[in-house]
C-alpha positions in Angstrom: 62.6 130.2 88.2 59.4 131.0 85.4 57.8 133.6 85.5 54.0 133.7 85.9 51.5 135.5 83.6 48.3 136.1 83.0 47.0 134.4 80.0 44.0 134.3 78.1 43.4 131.2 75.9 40.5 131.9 73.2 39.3 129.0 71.2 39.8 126.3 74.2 37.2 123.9 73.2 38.6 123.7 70.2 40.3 119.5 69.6 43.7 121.3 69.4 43.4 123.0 72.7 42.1 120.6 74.6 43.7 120.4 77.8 46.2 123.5 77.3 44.4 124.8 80.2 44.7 123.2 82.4 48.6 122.3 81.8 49.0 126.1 82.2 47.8 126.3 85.6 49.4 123.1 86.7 52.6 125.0 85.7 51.5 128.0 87.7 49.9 130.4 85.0 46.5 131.9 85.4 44.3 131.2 82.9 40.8 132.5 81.7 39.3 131.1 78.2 37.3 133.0 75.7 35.2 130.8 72.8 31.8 131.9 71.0 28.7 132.1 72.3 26.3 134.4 74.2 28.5 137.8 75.7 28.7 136.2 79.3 31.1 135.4 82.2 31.6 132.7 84.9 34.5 133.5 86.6 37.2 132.7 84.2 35.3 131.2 81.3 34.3 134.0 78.9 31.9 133.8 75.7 30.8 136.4 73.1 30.7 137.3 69.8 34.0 136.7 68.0 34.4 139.7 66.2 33.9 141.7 69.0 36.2 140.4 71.8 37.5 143.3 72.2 34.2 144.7 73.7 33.4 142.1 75.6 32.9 143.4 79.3 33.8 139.7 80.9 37.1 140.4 80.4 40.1 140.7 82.8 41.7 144.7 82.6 44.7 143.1 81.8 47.1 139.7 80.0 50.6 139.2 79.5 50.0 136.8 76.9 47.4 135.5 74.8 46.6 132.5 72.7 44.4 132.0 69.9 43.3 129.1 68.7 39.9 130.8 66.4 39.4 129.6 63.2 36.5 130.5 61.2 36.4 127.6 59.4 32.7 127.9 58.1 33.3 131.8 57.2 34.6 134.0 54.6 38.1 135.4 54.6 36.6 138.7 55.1 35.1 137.8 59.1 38.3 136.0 59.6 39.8 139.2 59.3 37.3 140.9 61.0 37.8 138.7 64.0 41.5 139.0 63.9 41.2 143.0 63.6 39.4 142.5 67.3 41.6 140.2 69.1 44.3 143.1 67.8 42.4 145.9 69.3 41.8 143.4 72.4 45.5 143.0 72.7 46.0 146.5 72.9 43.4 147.5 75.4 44.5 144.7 77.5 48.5 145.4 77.0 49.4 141.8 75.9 53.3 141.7 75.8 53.1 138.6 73.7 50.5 136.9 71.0 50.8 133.5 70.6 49.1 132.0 67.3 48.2 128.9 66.3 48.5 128.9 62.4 49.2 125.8 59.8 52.1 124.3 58.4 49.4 124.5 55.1 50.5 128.3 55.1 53.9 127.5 53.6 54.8 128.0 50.0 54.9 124.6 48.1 58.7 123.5 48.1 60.2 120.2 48.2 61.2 120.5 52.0 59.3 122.6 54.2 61.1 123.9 57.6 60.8 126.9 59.5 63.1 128.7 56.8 60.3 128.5 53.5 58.7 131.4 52.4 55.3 131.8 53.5 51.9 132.1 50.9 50.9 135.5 51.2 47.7 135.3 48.7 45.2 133.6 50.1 43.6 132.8 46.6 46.3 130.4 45.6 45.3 128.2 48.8 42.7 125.9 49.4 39.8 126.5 51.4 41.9 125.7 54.5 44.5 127.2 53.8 43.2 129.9 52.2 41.6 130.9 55.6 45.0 130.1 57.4 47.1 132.8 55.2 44.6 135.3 55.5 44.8 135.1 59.2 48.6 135.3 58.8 49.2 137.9 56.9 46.5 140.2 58.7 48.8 139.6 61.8 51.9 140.8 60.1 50.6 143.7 58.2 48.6 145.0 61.6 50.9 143.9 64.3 51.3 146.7 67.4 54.9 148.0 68.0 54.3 146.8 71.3 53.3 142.9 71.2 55.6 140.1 70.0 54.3 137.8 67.8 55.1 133.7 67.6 53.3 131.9 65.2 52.9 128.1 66.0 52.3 125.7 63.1 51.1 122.5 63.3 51.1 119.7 61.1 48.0 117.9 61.4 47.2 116.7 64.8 46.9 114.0 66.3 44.8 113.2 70.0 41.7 111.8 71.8 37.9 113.2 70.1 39.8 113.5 66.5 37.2 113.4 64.2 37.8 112.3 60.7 42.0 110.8 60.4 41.7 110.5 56.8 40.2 114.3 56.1 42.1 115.9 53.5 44.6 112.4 52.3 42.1 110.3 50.9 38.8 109.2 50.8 36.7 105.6 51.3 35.5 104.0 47.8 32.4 102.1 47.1 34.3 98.9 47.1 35.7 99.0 50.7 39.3 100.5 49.7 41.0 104.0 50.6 41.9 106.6 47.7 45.1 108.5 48.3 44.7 112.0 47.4 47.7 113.3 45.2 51.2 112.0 45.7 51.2 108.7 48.1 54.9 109.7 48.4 54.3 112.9 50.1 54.8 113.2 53.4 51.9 114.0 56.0 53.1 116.3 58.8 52.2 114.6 61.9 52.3 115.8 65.5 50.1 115.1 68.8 47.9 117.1 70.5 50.2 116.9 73.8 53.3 117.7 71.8 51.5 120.9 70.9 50.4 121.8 74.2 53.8 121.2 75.9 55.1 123.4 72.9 52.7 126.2 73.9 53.5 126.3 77.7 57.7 126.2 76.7 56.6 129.3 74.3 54.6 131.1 76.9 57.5 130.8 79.3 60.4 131.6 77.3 62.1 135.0 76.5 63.1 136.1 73.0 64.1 139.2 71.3 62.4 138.8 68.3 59.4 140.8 67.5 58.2 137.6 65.2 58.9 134.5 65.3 57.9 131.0 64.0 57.5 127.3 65.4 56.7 124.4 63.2 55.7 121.4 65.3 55.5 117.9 63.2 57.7 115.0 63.1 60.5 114.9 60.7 60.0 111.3 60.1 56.1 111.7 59.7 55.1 108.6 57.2 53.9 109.0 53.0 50.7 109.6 52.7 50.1 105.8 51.6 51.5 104.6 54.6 49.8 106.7 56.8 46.1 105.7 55.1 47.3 102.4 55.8 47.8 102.4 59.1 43.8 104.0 59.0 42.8 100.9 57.1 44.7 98.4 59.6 44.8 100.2 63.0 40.9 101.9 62.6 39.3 99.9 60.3 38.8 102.7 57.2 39.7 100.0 54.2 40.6 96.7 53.1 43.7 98.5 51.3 44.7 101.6 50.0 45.0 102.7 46.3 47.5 105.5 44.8 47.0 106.9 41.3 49.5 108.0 39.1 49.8 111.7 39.9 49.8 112.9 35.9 46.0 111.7 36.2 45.3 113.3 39.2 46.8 116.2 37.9 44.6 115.9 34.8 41.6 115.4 36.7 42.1 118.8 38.9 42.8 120.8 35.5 39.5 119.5 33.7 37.9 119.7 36.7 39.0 123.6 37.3 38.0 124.5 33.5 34.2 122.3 34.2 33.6 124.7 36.8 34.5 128.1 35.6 31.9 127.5 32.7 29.5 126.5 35.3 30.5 129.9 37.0 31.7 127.8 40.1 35.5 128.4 40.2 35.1 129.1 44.0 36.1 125.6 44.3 39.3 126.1 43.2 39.7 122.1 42.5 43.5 122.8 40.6 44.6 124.7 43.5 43.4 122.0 46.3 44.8 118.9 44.0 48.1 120.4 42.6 49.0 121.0 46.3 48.7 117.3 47.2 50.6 116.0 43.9 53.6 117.5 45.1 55.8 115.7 47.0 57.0 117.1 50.1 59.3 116.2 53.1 59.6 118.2 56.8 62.4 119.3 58.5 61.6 120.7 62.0 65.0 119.6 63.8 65.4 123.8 64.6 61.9 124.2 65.9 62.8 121.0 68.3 66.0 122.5 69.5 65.0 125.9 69.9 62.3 124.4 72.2 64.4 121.8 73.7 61.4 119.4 72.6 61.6 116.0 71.2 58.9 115.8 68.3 59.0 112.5 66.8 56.6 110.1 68.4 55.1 106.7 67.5 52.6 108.1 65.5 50.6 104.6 64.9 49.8 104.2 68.6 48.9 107.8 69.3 46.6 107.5 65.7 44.9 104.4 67.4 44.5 106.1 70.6 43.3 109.1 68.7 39.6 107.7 67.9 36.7 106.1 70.6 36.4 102.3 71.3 39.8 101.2 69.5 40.2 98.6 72.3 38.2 95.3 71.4 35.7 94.2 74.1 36.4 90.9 73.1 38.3 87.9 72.1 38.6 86.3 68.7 37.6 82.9 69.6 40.0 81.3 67.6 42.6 81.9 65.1 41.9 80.6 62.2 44.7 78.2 60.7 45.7 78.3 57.0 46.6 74.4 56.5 44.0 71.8 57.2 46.4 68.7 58.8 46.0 65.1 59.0 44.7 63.6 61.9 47.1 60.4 63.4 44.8 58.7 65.8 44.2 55.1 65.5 41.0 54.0 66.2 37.4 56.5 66.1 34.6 54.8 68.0 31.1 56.3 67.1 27.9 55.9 69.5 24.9 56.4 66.7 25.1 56.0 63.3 22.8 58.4 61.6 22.3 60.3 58.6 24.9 63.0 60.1 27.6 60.6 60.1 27.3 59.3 56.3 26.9 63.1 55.2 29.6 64.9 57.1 31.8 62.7 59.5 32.9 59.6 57.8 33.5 61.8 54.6 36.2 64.6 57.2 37.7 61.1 58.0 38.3 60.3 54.8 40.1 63.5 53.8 42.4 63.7 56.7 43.8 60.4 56.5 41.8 57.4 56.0 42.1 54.4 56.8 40.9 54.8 60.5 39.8 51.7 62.9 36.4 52.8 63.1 33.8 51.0 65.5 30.0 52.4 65.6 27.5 51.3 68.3 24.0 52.8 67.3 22.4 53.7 70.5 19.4 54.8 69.3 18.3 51.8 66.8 18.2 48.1 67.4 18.5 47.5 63.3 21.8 45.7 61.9 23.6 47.9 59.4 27.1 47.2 57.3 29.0 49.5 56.1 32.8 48.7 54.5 34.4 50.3 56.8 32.6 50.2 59.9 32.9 47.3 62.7 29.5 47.1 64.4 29.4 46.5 67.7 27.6 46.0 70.8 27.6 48.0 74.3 29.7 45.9 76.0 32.2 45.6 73.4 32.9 49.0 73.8 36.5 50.2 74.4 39.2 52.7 74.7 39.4 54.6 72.1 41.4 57.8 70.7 38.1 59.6 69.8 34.7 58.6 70.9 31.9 60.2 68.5 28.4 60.8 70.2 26.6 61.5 67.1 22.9 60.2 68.6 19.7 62.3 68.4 20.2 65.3 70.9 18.1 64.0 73.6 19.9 60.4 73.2 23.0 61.9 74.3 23.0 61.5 77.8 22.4 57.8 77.1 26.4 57.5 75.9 27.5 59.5 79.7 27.6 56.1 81.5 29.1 53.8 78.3 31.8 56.3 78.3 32.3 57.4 82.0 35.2 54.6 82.3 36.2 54.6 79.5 39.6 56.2 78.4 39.6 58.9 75.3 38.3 62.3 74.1 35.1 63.3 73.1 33.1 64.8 70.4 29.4 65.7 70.5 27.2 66.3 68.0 25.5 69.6 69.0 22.8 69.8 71.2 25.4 68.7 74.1 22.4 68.6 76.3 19.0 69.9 77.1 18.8 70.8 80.8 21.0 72.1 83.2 21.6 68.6 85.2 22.5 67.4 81.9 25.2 70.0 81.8 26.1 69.5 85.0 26.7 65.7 84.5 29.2 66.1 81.1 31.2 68.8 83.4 31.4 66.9 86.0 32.7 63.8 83.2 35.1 66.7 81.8 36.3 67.8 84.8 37.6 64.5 85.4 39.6 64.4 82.4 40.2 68.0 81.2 40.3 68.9 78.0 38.5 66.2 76.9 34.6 66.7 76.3 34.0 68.8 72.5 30.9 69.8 71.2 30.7 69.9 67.0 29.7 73.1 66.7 31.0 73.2 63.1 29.9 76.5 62.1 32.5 78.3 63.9 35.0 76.4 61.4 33.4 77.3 58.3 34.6 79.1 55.4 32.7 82.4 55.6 33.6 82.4 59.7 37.3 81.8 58.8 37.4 85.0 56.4 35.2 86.8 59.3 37.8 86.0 61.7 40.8 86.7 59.4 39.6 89.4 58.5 39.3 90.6 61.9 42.7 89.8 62.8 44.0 92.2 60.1 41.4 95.2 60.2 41.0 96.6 63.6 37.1 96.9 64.2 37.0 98.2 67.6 34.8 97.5 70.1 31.5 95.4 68.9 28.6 96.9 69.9 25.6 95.0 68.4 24.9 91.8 66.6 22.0 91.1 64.8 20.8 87.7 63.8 17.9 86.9 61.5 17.5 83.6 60.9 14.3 81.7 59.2 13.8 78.0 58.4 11.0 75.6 56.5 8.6 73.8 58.9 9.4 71.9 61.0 7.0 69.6 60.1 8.6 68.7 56.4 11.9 67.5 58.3 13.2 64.3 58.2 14.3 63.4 61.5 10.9 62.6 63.2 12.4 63.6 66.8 12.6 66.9 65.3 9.0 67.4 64.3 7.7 67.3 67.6 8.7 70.5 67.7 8.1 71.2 71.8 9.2 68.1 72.8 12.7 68.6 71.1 12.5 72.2 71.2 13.6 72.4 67.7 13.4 75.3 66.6 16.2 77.0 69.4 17.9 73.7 70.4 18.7 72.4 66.8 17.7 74.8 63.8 18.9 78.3 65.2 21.6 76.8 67.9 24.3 77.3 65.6 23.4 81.2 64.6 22.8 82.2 68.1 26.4 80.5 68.6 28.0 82.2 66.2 26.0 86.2 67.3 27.6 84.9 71.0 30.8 83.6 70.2 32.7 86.9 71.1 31.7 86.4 74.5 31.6 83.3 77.0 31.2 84.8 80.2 28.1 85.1 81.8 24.8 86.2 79.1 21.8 88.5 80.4 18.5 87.6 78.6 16.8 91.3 78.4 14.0 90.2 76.5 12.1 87.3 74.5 8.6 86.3 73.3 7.3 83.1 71.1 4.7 82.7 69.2 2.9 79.3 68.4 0.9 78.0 65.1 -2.2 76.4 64.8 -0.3 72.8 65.1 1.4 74.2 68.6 4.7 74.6 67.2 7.2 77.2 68.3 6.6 79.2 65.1 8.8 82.5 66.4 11.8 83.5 68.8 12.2 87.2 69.2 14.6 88.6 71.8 17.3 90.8 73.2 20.6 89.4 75.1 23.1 91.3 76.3 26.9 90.3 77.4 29.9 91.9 77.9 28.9 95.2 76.2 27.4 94.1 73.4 24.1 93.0 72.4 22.3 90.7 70.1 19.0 90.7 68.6 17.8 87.5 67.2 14.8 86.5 65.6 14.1 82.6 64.9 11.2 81.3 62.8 9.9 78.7 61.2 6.7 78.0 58.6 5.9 79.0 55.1 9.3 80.5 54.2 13.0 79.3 52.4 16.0 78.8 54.6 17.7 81.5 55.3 20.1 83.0 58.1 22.0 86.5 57.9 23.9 87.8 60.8 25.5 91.2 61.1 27.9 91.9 63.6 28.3 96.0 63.9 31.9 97.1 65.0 32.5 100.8 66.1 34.5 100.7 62.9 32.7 98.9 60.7 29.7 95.7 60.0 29.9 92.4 58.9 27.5 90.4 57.2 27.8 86.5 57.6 25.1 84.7 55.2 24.4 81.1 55.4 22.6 78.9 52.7 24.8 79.6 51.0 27.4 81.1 53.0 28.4 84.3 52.4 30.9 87.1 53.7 30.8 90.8 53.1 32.5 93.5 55.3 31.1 96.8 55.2 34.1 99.6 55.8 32.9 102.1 52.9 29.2 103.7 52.6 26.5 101.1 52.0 27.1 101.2 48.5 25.4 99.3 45.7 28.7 97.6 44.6 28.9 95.7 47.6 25.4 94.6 47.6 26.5 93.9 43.9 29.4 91.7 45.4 27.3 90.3 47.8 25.1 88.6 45.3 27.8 87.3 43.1 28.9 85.6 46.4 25.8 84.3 46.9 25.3 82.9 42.8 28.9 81.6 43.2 28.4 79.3 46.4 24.8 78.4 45.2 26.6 76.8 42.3 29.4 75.1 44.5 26.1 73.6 46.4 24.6 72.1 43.5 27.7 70.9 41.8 28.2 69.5 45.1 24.7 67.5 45.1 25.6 66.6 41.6 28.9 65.1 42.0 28.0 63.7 45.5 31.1 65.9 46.7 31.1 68.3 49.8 33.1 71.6 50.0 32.5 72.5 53.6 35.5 71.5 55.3 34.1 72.4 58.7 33.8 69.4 59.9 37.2 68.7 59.0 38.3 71.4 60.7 36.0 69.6 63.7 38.5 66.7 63.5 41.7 68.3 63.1 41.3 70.2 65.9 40.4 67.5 68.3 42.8 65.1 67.2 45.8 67.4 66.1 47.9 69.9 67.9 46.0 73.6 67.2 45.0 73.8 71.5 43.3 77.3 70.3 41.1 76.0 68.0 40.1 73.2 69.9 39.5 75.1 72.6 36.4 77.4 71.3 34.9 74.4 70.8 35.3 72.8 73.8 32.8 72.5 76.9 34.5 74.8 79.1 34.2 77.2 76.2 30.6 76.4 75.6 29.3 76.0 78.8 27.8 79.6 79.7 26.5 79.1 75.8 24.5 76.5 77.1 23.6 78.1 80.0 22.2 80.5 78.0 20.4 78.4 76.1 18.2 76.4 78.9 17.6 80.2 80.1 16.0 81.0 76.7 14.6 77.1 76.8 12.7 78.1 79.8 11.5 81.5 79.1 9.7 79.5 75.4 9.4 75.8 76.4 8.0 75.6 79.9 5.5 78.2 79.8 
């Protein structure tokens, strides 16, 4: 049976100790904590000045053992001594049998392999900052250590749990340009362990009997990664970098030594750059097989799943959705039957057919115009010679839609919409109740999900954990209304433009992570002197996210920019023309850099595109082959189902501006 003792813990809010604690007095122990602050007491948790512990009045007559996990990290060597001089004299005065301290495996001497054999530094000046603190706290032990108290000193690599702060502190560092820089060697192993390893280390260490007066534990997995791999795993697992760069270790070396002379003759050589930089060119292995078997303690662990459990909000609140597919494929249906024949068709849709495998039996029945047009390709027809089709193309004004529900009702085939799908909520009703008697058969071309810039988005995505979204931001602003085209469009209430057909697509694509249920928090409009819908402003929220959106219209260019913020990272989306730009490094002026030459390069492939009557946006492509083909994911986000608490959302927002 274990024995029972008495322990002080000092340091226990420290990350490392976190939950040592209470393990302790699960196993039986009883524990009372120490950590800086005010000299004060409540009942077992003690504060006070660190370097006088040994005065403070809070504390228990008597310990068997105590553990310290004080660091002075933002302090000289000098009070790190000074504090370790009192937690001696507290030891004494107290009559600890056994000290128990947490040191670093950065103590060690630099050697090839490092295990619980290698001599120790003993001059704190050839360390780094760190370490230099670590040794001094080491040796002050050894030199001072009472007759009386046995001494284990517990060596960590660098660890791993819940609250870490920085993972990449100390291997590398985030560039300008969205990448991670591996400090020193990316060869060299980094000594990995976990936070609960350590802790059920400490309460095998408290129990167990030994002999020897001093004695030393290194806790790390043997098979901890390179310090490439590990950054990494940071860049795909937590979102730190698009990928990681190594430098030859000759021009790190360099660096350090030029760097190290630069400073003395500034009288600066405090920072001790050689020392810190030398140490991380070598490369080094770790063998801790005899600390594991001396504890009879397993150390390895699947360090990529306790590194993405070590940080907040990992876990995505959301669903990509779709996954983007690499290969556009050729449709295979038959016969496309198109109700309306607009300017949409001759600039997006006949042109996707064409690509994906014209020729096509194409009928077109324009229910909004009486006029007689020709095309080559085209077989005009009227309403009654309308039959089953493989795809049936409602590509009418918006509020023309609903004419094409009762032409199509009985008739056999799927469906694709041009977007709005509808303007009211009995609307709505009415094309579920049409899907729901064929399912997976009603789309809506909401092409923007399936452009270019949204494809790298949702790649990108894929491959670089963000975490959980927590804010999207949508600006979007257009020309007036009253210079467009379509004259439907200019009556600017009646068609409720400005949401229903110039922003619908951006406040798709700020909602598409989420197509449950949307709360509108907030929203105003504002009208101009012709009684247009001049501005949108307003706050949604959804699944644990929100968006911020601001529509307008007048006076101004086109121009849309949404920026999705991820607990890892932002994304900008652009549109007109479209752009992509992740934001994983500081808000550096190289990627604003990048940013524009995105924007000058797809501003050329626009007008080259108006010159040569070509188009490079594929997204309606995409539209087709994801109806027609065999890619059920990508169809489905933009299906009804899908889209139908968009919508919902919409003829909330409709309400709140249009029937005031």
């Amino acid at each position: 049976m274990l024995s029972k003792h008495k322990i002080l813990l000092c340091g226990h809010r420290s990350f490392a100790a976190k939950g040592l604690d209470r393990l302790l007095e699960e196993a039986g122990h009883e524990v009372s904590t120490f950590s800086r602050g005010p000299m004060q007491g409540s009942g077992t948790e003690i504060t006070g000045p660190v370097d006088r512990i040994h005065e403070n009045p809070h504390l228990s007559d008597s310990y068997d053992t105590v553990i310290n996990y004080i660091f002075l990290s933002d302090r000289s060597i000098e009070e790190n001594e000074i504090f370790v001089e009192s937690l001696l004299k507290l030891c004494t005065t107290k009559r600890v049998r056994h000290l128990i301290h947490v040191s670093s495996i950065s103590v060690f001497k630099r050697s090839d392999l490092i295990d619980e054999d290698v001599e120790v530094e003993t001059n704190p000046l050839k360390k780094g900052s760190y370490g230099a603190l670590k040794v001094a706290q080491d040796e002050y032990l050894r030199e001072h250590l009472p007759d009386h108290i046995r001494l284990t000193l517990v060596r960590p690599g660098f660890i791993l749990g819940e609250g870490l702060v920085d993972p990449i502190v100390g291997t590398g560092f985030r560039t300008p340009w969205n990448r991670l820089l591996a400090i020193g060697n990316g060869q060299s192993c980094i000594p990995l362990t976990t936070r609960d390893l350590v802790n059920e280390a400490m309460l095998k260490i408290v129990s167990r009997m030994s002999d020897n007066r001093i004695e030393v534990f290194v806790l790390a997995d043997s098979d901890s990664p390179t310090r490439e791999k590990y950054l990494d795993a940071c860049a795909r697992l937590l979102g730190a970098g698009m990928k990681v760069v190594t430098l030859p270790v000759a021009l790190w070396s360099a660096a350090a030594f030029g760097g190290e002379i630069a400073l003395r003759l500034l009288g600066k050589g405090e920072l001790k750059p050689w020392q810190k930089i030398s140490a991380a060119c070598q490369k080094q292995r770790f063998d801790t097989h005899s600390t594991g078997r001396e504890l009879n303690l397993t150390l390895s662990f699947d360090w990529q799943k306790a590194l993405s459990s070590s940080l907040d909000s990992q876990l995505l609140n959301f669903s990509l959705p779709y996954v983007p597919s690499a290969e556009l494929k050729k449709i295979s249906v038959k016969r496309v039957t198109f109700l309306g024949f607009g300017r949409i068709v001759h600039q997006k849709h006949l042109p996707a057919l064409v690509k994906l495998g014209h020729p096509i039996s194409i009928d077109a029945y324009d229910i909004a115009s009486a006029k007689n047009e020709s095309h080559p390709k085209v077989r005009f027809i009227e309403a009654r010679q309308i039959e089953a089709s493989d795809l049936f193309v409602v590509a009418t004004p918006g509020p023309a839609h609903i004419a094409a529900l009762d032409l199509l009702e009985s008739k056999q085939g799927r469906i694709l919409l041009e977007k709005p799908l509808c303007y009211s909520l009995a609307e709505l009703q009415k094309w579920t109740a049409l899907d729901e008697k064929q399912p997976d058969r009603i789309f809506i071309c909401h092409n923007y999900r399936l452009k270019n810039n949204v494809q790298k988005m949702l790649i990108h995505l894929q491959k670089f954990n963000p975490g959980r979204l927590l804010n999207v931001s949508l600006s979007f602003q257009s020309p007036s209304v009253s210079k467009d085209g379509a004259p439907w469009l200019r009556k600017e209430r009646t068609a409720r433009t400005l949401l229903m057909d110039y922003g619908l697509h951006f406040l798709d694509l700020a909602c598409m992570f989420h197509n449950g249920e949307w709360k509108v928090d907030t929203v105003r409009y504002e009208l101009n002197s012709l009684n247009q819908t001049s501005l949108i402003d307003g706050a949604l929220s959804g699944n644990g996210y929100s968006v911020h959106f601001l529509l307008r219209q007048g006076f101004i260019p086109r121009k849309a920019n949404i920026v999705y913020t991820f607990q890892n990272y932002s994304i900008s989306l652009r549109f007109f023309p479209d752009t992509f730009m992740p934001h994983m490094s500081s808000d550096s002026g190289w990627l604003h850099k990048r940013e524009g030459k995105q924007l000058n390069h797809y501003l050329h492939v626009k007008l080259l595109d108006k010159l040569f009557s070509k188009d490079s946006d594929l997204s309606h492509c995409r539209v087709y082959s994801a109806v027609c083909g065999d890619n059920g994911f990508i169809r489905d986000s933009i299906s009804l189902k899908r889209l139908h608490s968009f919508y919902q959302l919409m003829f909330k927002l409709g309400r709140s501006v249009y029937e005031q």
